[in-house]
Every structure is written in C-alpha cells, then in structure tokens.
C-alpha beads as a LAMMPS data file, in Angstrom:
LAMMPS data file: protein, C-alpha beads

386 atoms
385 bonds

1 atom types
1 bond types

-500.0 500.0 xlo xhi
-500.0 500.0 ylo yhi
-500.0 500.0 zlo zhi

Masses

1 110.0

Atoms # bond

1 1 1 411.011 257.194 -392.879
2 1 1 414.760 258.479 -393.679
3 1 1 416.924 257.157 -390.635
4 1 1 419.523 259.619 -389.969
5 1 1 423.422 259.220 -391.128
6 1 1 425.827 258.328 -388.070
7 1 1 427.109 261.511 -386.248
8 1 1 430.422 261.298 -387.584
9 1 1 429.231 261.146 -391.457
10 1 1 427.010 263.924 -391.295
11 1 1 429.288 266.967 -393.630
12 1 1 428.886 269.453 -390.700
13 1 1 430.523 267.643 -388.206
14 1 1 433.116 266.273 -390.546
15 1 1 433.615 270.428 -391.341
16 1 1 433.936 271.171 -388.089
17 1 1 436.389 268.384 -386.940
18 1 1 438.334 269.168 -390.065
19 1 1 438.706 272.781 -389.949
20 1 1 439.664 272.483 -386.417
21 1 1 442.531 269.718 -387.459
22 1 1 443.713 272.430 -389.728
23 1 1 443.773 274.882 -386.803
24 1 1 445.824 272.829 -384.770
25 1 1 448.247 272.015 -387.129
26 1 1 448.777 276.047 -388.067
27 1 1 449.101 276.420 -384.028
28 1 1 451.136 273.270 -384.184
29 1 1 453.691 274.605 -387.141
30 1 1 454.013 278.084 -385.996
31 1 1 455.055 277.495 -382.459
32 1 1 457.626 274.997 -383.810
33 1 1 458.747 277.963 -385.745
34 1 1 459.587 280.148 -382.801
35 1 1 460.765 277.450 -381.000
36 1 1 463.750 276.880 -383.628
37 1 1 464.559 280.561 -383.595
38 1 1 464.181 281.392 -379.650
39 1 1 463.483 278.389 -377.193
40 1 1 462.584 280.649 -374.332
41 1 1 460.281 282.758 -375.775
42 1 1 457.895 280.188 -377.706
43 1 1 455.088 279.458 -375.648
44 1 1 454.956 283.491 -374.641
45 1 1 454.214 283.773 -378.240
46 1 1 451.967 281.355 -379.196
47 1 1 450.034 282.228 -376.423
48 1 1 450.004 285.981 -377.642
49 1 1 448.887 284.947 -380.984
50 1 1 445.944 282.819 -379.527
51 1 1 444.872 285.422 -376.917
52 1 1 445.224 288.460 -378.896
53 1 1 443.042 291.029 -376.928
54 1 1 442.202 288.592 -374.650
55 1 1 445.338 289.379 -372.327
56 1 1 444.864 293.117 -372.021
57 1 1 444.022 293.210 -368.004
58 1 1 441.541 296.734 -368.789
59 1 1 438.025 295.605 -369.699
60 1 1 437.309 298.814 -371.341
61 1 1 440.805 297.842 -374.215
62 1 1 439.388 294.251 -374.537
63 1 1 436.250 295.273 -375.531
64 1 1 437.756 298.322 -377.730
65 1 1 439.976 295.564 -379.547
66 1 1 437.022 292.902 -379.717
67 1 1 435.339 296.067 -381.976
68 1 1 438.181 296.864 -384.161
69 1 1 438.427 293.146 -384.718
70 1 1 434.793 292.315 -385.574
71 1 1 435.556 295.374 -387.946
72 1 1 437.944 293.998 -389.910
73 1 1 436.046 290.801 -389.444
74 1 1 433.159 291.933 -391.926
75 1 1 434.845 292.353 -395.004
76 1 1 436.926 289.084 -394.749
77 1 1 433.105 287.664 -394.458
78 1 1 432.435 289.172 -397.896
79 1 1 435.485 287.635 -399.880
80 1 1 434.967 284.441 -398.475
81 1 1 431.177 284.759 -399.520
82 1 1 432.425 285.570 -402.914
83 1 1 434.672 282.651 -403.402
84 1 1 431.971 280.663 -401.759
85 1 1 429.738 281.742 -404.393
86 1 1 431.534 281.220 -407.290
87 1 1 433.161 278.183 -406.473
88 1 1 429.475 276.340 -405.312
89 1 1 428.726 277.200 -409.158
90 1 1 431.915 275.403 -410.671
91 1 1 434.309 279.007 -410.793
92 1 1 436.692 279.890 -408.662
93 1 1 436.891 283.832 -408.062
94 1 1 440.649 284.006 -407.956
95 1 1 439.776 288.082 -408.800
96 1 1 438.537 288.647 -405.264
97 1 1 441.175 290.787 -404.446
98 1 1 441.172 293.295 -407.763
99 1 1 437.691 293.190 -406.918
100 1 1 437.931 294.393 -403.356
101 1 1 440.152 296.508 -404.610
102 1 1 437.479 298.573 -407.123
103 1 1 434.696 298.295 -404.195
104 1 1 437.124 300.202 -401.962
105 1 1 438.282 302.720 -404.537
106 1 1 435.689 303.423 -405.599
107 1 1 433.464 304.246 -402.953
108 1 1 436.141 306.434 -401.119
109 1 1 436.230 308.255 -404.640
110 1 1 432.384 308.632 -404.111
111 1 1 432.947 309.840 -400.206
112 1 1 436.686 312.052 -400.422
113 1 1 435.933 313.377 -403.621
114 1 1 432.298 313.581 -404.269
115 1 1 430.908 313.815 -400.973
116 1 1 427.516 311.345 -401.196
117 1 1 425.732 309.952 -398.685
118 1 1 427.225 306.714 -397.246
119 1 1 424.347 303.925 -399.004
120 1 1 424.978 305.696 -402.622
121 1 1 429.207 305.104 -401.833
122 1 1 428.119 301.363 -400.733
123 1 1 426.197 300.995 -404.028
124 1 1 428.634 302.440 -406.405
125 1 1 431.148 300.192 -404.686
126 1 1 428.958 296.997 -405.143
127 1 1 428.211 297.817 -408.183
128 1 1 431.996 298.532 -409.988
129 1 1 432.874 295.165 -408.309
130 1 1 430.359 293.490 -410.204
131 1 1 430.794 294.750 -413.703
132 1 1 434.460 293.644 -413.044
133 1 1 433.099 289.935 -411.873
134 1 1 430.590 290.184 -414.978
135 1 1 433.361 290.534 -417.386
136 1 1 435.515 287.241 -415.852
137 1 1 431.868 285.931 -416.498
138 1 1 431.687 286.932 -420.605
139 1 1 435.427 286.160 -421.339
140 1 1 434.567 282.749 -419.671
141 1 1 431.010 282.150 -421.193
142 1 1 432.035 283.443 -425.096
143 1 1 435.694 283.311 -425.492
144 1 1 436.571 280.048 -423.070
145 1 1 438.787 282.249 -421.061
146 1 1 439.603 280.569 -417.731
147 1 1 438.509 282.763 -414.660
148 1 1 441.690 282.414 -413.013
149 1 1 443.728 284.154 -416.137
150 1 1 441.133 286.740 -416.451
151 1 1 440.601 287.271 -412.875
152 1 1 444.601 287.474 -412.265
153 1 1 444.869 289.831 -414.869
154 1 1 441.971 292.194 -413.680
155 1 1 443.692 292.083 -410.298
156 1 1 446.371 294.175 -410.910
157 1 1 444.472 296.095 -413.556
158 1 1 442.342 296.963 -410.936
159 1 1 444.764 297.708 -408.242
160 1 1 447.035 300.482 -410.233
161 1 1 443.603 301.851 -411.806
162 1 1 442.095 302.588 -408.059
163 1 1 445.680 304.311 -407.168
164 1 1 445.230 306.535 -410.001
165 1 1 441.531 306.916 -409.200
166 1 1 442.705 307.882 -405.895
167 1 1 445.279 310.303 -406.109
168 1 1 443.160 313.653 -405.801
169 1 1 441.939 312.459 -402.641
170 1 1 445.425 311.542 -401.200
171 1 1 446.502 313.470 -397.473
172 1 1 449.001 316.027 -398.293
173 1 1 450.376 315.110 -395.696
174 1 1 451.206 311.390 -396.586
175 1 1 450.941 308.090 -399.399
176 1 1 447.151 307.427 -397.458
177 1 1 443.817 309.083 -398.795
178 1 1 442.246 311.396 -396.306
179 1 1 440.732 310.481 -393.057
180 1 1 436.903 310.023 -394.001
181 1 1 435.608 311.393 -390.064
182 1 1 437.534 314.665 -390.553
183 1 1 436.344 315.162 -394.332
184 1 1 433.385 313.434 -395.192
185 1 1 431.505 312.381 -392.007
186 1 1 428.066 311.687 -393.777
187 1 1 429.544 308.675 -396.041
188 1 1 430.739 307.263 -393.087
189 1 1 428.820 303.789 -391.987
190 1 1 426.322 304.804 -389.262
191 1 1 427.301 303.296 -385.853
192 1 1 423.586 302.219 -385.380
193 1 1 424.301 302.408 -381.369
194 1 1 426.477 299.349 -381.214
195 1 1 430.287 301.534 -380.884
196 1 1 428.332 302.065 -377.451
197 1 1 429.083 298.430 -377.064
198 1 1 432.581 298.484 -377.275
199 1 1 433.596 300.936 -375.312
200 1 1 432.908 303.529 -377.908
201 1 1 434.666 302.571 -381.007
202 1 1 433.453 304.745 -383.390
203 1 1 434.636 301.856 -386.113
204 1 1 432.379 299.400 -385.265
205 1 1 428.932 300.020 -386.988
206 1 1 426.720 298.994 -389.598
207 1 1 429.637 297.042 -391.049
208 1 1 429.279 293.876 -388.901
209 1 1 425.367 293.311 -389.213
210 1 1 425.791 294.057 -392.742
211 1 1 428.113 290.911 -393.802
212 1 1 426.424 288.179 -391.105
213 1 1 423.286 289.196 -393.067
214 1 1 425.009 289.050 -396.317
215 1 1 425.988 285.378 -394.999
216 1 1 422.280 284.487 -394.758
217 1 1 420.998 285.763 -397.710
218 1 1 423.761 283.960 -399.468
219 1 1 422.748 280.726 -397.608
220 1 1 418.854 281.087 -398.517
221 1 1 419.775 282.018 -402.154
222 1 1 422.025 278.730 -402.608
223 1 1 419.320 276.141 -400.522
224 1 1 415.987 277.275 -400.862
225 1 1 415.752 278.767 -404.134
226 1 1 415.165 277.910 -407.444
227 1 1 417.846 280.206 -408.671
228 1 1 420.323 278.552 -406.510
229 1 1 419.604 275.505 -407.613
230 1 1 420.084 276.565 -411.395
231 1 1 423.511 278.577 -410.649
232 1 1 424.678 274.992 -408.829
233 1 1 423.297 272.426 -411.722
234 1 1 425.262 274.700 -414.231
235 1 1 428.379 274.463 -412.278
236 1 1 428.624 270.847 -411.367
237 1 1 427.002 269.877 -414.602
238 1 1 426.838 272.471 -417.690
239 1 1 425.624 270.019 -420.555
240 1 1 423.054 268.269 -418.333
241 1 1 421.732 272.044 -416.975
242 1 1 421.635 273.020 -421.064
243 1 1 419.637 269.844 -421.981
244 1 1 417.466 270.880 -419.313
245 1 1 416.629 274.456 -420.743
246 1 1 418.774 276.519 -418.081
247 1 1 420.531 279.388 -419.588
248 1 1 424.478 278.369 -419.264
249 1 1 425.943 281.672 -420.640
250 1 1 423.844 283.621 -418.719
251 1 1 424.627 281.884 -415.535
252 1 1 428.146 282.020 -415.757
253 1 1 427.914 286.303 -416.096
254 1 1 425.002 286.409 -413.539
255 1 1 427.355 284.247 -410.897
256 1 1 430.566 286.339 -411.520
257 1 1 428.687 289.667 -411.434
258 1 1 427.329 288.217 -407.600
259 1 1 430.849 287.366 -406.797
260 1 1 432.352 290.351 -407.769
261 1 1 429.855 292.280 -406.060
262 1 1 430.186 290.787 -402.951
263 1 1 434.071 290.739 -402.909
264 1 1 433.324 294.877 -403.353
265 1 1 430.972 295.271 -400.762
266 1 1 433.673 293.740 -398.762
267 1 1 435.950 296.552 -399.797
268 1 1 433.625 299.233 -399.382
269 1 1 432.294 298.248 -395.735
270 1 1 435.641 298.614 -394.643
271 1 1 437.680 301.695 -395.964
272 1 1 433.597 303.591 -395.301
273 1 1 434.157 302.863 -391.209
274 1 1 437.452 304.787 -391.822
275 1 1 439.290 302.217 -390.174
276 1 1 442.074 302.170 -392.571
277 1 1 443.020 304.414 -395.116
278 1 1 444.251 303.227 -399.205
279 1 1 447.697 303.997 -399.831
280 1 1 447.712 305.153 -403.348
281 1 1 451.453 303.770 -404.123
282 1 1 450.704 300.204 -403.156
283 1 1 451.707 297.564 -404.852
284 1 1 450.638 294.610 -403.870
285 1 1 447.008 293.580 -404.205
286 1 1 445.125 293.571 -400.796
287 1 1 445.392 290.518 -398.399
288 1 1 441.927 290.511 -397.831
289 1 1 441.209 288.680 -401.091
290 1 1 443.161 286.043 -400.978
291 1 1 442.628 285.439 -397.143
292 1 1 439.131 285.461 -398.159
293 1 1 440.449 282.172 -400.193
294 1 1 441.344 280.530 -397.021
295 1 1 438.164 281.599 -395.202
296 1 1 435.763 280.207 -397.165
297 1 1 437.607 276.599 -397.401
298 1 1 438.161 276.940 -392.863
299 1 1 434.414 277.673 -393.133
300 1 1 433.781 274.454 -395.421
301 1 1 432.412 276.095 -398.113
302 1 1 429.415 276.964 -395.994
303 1 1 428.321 280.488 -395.948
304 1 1 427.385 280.565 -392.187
305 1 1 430.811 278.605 -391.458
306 1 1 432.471 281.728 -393.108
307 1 1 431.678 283.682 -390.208
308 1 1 433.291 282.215 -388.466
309 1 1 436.276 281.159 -390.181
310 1 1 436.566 284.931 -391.518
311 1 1 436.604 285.868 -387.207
312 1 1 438.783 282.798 -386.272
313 1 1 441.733 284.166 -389.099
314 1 1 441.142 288.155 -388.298
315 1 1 441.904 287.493 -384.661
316 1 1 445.130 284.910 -385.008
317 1 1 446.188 287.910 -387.825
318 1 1 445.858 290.645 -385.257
319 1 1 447.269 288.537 -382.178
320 1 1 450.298 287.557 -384.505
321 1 1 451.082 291.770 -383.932
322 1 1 451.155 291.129 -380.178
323 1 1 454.892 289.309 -380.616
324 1 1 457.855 290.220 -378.849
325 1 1 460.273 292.406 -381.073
326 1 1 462.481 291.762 -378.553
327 1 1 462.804 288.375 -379.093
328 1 1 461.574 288.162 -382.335
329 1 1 461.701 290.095 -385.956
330 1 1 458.800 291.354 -387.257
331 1 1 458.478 288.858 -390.062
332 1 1 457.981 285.706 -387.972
333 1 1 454.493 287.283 -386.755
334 1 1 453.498 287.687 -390.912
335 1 1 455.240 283.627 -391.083
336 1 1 452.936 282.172 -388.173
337 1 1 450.010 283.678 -389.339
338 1 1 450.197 282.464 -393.318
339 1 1 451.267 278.855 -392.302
340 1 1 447.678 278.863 -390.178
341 1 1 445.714 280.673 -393.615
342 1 1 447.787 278.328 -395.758
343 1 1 446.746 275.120 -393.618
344 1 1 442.965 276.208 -392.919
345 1 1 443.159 275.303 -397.312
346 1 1 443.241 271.322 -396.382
347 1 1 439.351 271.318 -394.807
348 1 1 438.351 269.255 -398.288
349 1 1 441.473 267.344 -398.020
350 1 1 440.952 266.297 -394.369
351 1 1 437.223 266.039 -395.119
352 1 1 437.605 263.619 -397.733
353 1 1 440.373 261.505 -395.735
354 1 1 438.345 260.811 -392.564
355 1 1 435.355 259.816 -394.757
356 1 1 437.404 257.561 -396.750
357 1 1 438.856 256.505 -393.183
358 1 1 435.376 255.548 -392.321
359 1 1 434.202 253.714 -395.193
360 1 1 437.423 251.703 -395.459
361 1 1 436.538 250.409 -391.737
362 1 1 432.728 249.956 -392.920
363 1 1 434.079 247.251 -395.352
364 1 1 435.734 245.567 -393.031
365 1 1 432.123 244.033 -391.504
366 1 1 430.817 240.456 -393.084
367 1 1 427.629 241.375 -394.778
368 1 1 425.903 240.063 -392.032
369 1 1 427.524 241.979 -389.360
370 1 1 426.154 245.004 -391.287
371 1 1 422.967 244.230 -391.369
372 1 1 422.920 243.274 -387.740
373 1 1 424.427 246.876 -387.260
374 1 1 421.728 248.120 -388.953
375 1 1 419.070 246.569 -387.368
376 1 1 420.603 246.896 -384.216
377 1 1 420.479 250.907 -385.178
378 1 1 416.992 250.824 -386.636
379 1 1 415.788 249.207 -383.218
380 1 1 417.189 251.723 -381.593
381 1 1 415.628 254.278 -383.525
382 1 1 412.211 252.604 -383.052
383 1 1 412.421 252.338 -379.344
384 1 1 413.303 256.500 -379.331
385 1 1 409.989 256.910 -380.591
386 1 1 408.228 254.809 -378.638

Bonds

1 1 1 2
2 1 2 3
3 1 3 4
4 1 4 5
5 1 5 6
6 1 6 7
7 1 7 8
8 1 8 9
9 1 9 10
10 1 10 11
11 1 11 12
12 1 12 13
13 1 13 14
14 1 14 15
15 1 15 16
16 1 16 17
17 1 17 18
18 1 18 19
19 1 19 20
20 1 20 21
21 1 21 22
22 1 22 23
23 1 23 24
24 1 24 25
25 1 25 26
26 1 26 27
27 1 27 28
28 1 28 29
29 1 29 30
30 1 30 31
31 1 31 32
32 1 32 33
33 1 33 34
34 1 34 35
35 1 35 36
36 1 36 37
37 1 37 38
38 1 38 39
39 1 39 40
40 1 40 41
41 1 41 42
42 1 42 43
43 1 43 44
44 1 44 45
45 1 45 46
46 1 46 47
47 1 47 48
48 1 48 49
49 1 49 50
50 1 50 51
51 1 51 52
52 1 52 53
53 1 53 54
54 1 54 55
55 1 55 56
56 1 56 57
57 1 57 58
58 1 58 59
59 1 59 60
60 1 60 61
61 1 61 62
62 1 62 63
63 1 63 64
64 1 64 65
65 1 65 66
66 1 66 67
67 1 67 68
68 1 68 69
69 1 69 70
70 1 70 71
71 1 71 72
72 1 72 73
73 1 73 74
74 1 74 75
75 1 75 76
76 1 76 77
77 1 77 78
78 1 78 79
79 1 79 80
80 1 80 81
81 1 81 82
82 1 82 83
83 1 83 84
84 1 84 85
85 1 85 86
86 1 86 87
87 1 87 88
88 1 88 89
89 1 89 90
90 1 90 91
91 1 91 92
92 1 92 93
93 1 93 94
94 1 94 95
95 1 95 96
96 1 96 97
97 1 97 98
98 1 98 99
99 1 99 100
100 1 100 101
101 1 101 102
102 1 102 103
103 1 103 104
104 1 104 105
105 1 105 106
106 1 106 107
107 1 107 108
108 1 108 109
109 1 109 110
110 1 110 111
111 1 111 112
112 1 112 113
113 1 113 114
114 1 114 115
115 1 115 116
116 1 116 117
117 1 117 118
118 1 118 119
119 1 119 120
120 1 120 121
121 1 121 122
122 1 122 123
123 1 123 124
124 1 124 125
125 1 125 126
126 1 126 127
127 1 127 128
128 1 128 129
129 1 129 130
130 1 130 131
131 1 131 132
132 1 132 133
133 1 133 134
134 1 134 135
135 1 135 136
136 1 136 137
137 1 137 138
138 1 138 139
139 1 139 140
140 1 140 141
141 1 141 142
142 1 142 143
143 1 143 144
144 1 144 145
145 1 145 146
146 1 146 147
147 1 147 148
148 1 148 149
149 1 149 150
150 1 150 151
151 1 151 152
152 1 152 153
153 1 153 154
154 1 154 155
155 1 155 156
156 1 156 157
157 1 157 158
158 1 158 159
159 1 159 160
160 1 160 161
161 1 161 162
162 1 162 163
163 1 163 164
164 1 164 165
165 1 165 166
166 1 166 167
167 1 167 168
168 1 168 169
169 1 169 170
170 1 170 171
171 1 171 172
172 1 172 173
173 1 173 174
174 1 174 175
175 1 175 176
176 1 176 177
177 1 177 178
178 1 178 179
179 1 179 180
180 1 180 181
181 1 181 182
182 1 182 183
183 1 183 184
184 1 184 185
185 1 185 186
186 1 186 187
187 1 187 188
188 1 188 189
189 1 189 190
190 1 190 191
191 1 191 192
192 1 192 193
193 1 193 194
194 1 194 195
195 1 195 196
196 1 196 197
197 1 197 198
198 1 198 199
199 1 199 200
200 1 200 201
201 1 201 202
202 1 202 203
203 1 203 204
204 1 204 205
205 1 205 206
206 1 206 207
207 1 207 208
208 1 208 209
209 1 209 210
210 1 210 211
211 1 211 212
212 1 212 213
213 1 213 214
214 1 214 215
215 1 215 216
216 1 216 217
217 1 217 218
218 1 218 219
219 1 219 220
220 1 220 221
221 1 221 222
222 1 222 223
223 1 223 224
224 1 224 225
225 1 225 226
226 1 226 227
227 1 227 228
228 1 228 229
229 1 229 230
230 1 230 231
231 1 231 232
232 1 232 233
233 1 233 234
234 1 234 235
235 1 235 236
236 1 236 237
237 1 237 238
238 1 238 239
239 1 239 240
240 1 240 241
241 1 241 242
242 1 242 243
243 1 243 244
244 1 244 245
245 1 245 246
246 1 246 247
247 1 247 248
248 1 248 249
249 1 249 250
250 1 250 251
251 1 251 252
252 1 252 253
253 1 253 254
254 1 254 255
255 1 255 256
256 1 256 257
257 1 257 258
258 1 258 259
259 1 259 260
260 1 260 261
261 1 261 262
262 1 262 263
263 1 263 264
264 1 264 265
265 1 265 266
266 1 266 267
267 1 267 268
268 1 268 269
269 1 269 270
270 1 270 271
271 1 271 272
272 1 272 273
273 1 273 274
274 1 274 275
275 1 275 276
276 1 276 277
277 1 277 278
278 1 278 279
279 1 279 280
280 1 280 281
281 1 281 282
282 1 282 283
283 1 283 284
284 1 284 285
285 1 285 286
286 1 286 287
287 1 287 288
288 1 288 289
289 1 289 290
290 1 290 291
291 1 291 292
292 1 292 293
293 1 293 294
294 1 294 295
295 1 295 296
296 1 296 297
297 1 297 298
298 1 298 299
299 1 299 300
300 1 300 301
301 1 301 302
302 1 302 303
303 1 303 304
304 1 304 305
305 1 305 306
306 1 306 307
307 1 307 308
308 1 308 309
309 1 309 310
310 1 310 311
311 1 311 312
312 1 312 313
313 1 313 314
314 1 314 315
315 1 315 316
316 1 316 317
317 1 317 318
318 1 318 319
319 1 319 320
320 1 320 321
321 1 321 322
322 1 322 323
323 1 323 324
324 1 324 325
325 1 325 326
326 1 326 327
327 1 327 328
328 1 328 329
329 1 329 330
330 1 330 331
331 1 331 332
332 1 332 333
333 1 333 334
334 1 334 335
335 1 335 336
336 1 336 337
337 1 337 338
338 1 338 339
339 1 339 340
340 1 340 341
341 1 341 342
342 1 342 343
343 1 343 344
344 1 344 345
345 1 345 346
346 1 346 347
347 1 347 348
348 1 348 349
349 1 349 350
350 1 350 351
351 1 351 352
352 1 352 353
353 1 353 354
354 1 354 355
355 1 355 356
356 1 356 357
357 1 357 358
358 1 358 359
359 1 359 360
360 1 360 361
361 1 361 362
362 1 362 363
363 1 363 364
364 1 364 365
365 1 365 366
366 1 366 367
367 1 367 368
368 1 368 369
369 1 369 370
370 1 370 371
371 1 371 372
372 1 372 373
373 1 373 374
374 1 374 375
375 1 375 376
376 1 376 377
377 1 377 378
378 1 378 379
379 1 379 380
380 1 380 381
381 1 381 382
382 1 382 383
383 1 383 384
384 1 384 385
385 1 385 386
C-alpha cells in the first residue's frame, strides 16, 4: 500500500500556503505604499481595500455588493480557466484578452442589434472566441508561430474590430452601447431566482453557476479523461506524444480553440447581465484578460483554485474603489491593487522554494536517521489501522 506524502509536500497545501504568501506580501506592499504618501490615513485604507462591502453597516447593501461582486467574479473565472487550459497543455494564452474581447462584442452585436434569445448570443460569443484561439492554434502547429506573437497581435486586432462591430449599437446619448434591460430584455441572462438572494440585484443570475460549473467540467476534462490526458502528454512532451500515435497538430488547434472559447464565454456572461456596458472608443484591451493571468497562477494552476483566486482579486479590485479621495488620488487605489495581481504571479516561484526548502533539510539526516524516520512513520501508519 502507497503511504501518503507528509502534509506539507502534498501540491495543495504547498498552493495554498503559497498563494496566501503572495497575498500577504500584495497587502504587505500596498499599505507601505500609502503609508509613504499619508501616514495617518494607511491602515483606514488597507482596511477598506480588505473589507470592501464588508463595512457597509445596511445588510440589505452588503448583500447587494456581495451580488455585483460574484458578478464580475464569473468572467474572471473564465480567463483564468482559459490560461489554465492552455498553459496545462504547454501554451500560454497570452490572447485572453482579444479573446474576451470578440466573446463580448459579439454577443451584444447578437442582443443590441439582432435581438436573439440570450443562449444563441452566449453561443455566438463562445464560438467567435474560439475560431480566434483556433487560429493562434494553426499559426503555431504549421507555421511555428509562437502563441504569444500571434495572440498579442490578435489582441488588438480584436479590440478595434469589436469597436467597429459595435458602433450601430452605441447610446446616442454616450461612447457606451445601449443598456441591454431597456432594449433587449430577452438576451439578457435569466436571474434563475438567485437576484432574490441578494437583495434583488437583477445582475446576479445565471452568470455565477455558469463559470463554477465551467470550473468542473474543466477539472474532469484535464483528470479523468482520456482526452485530457492526450492534450497534457502533447504539451509537456510533443515528440514522445507523436511516437505514441497522438495527433500533435491537431491538439495544438483543438486546445487553443477551448481556450479561446472559454476566455469568450467569459466576455459574453458578463456584458449579457448588463452589468457594464462596451465603450466603443476604448483603447486599451480589457483588464479582465490579463487579470485572468494572475488568477489562474493565485489559484495554482488548479481549475477549482481559480474560483477562488478569480473572487479573492474581484473583491481587493472593488474594495481598492472604497479609498479616501480625500486623502488619497485616485491612482493609488489602481497601484495597490496591481502590486497584489502582480505578486499573486510568484505561487510557482514560492511553490518551488519551500519544496526545495524542504528537501534541502531532508538531506541533512544520516541515512540511517531516514530510515528510522520512516519506519517510525510507517509504524505509525500501521497502528492507525489497527
């Protein structure tokens, strides 16, 4: 029988302690950032930025918040999915955001302009996402193009082509496309009940459920299938997967087409709760992408970890809005919260230094110290099941 790893050595735990040393060291660098600029104010706004909602004294606004959060919550679940994805097959989806970008475009095309049902503007969004993943995937797999060039490159392609897409169904009134409730209530997300939850915020809905189940399906797909396991052997190992009969080509286009769909659906699931409306003169690519970056590494590359990781940076991003302007510009909210995303990138790093750590004081045992450690454990072990 297998005797289990020590506690410590097991990659979960050494995830968890890890992203949460990455935490603390955002917390860490961004309150020693408002303590240079304003002494009096700095534990006021570190405590703001932690809170968030939290400090609102009506339940009714907490629980309003907590919705609107979880809201913006499920699409940062997507990206990080899709640079989960691609990355567990040897790619990294730097395209995540042009890909959002398409997702969202076009499936408030589908709902301002065209006026379908809400599952045919979630498709079509999924869908355009993908092709644009796919074609990372054949530049890669028959020209040798790196992903990160293409998938730069298709960024702002992508972001100036939804503006254009975009500008019939711009307000009048404004830069933002039109409010989705007031114009095209049927390819809005159904609520399924659960705004009833949060003291009726008609932005929380099918959104939410959506991308945790998204999260599982990923998981299952990568561990327990056979398909999983070919996408993985051709990343970590494209000669050996060849030699073995798997398809390489094929799984480079079939992982990038996932990737880019998910990174899509991530787009679509959010600008379909009509949370948030596109401005059609942006640009700069959308956040969302690149936080998704950030997520998936807090999460440690672990597609139920991305939950929440993707909730854990949503929340310090909204409580960063909750600074003083008094005391404070506007920019050191924008400052705190990108040291914290930036830092939540070292999970491998610390990962791979407290294993090291422990194998370094491993060696440090005589031989027979070790195997009296490891008797000592198996004895223990025996006298468990006992």
């Amino acid at each position: 029988m297998n005797k289990k790893s020590p506690l410590l050595q097991r990659d979960g735990v050494l995830t968890i302690i890890s992203s949460v040393l990455c935490v603390i060291l955002g917390l860490i660098v961004g309150f020693l950032a408002v303590l240079i600029i304003k002494p009096a104010g700095a534990l006021n706004a570190i405590r703001a930025i932690i809170l968030n909602f939290f400090e609102f004294k009506r339940a009714n606004l907490r629980l309003e918040n907590f919705g609107s959060t979880l809201a913006k919550t499920a699409p940062l679940i997507m990206c990080s999915l899709s640079v989960l994805f691609a990355y567990k097959v040897g790619l990294f989806n730097i395209g995540v955001a042009g890909q959002y970008a398409l997702g969202a475009g076009m499936s408030i095309y589908a709902a301002a302009i065209l006026h379908l049902p809400w599952y045919v503007c979630l498709l079509l969004g999924i869908i355009v996402g993908g092709v644009s993943g796919a074609l990372c995937g054949v530049l890669k797999a028959y020209c040798n193009v790196n992903v990160v060039i293409s998938g730069i490159m298709l960024n702002w392609i992508s972001l100036y082509g939804v503006n254009v897409l975009l500008l019939p169904a711009k307000d009048a009134a404004g830069k933002d496309t039109v409010r989705l409730l007031q114009q095209a209530k049927d390819s809005v997300l159904p609520t399924l009940g659960l705004d009833k939850l949060f003291a009726d915020n008609k932005y929380v809905g099918l959104a939410i459920p959506l991308a945790i189940l998204m999260a599982i399906l990923i998981w299952v797909l990568l561990e327990k299938t056979k398909m999983g396991y070919e996408l993985k052997a051709t990343g970590n190992n494209p000669n050996a997967a060849k030699y073995c009969g798997m398809k390489e080509n094929r799984n480079i286009i079939l992982t990038m087409f996932l990737a880019g769909g998910l990174a899509s659906m991530g787009g679509a699931l959010f600008y379909l709760t009509d949370l948030e409306q596109w401005n059609v003169y942006a640009s700069a690519v959308p956040a969302m992408g690149f936080n998704g970056i950030a997520a998936a590494f807090l999460g440690g590359l672990s597609p139920i970890g991305c939950i929440f990781s993707s909730y854990f940076i949503t929340h310090i991003t909204a409580g960063a809005l909750h600074l003083n302007t008094t005391m404070y510009f506007a920019q050191v909210a924008d400052f705190i919260t990108a040291v914290i995303i930036y830092l939540c990138g070292f999970v491998l790093f610390f990962k791979t230094l407290i294993r090291n750590r422990m194998r370094k004081q491993e060696e440090r045992f005589t031989p027979k110290e070790r195997d009296e450690v490891k008797a000592a454990e198996v004895k223990q072990e025996g006298g468990k099941q006992a």
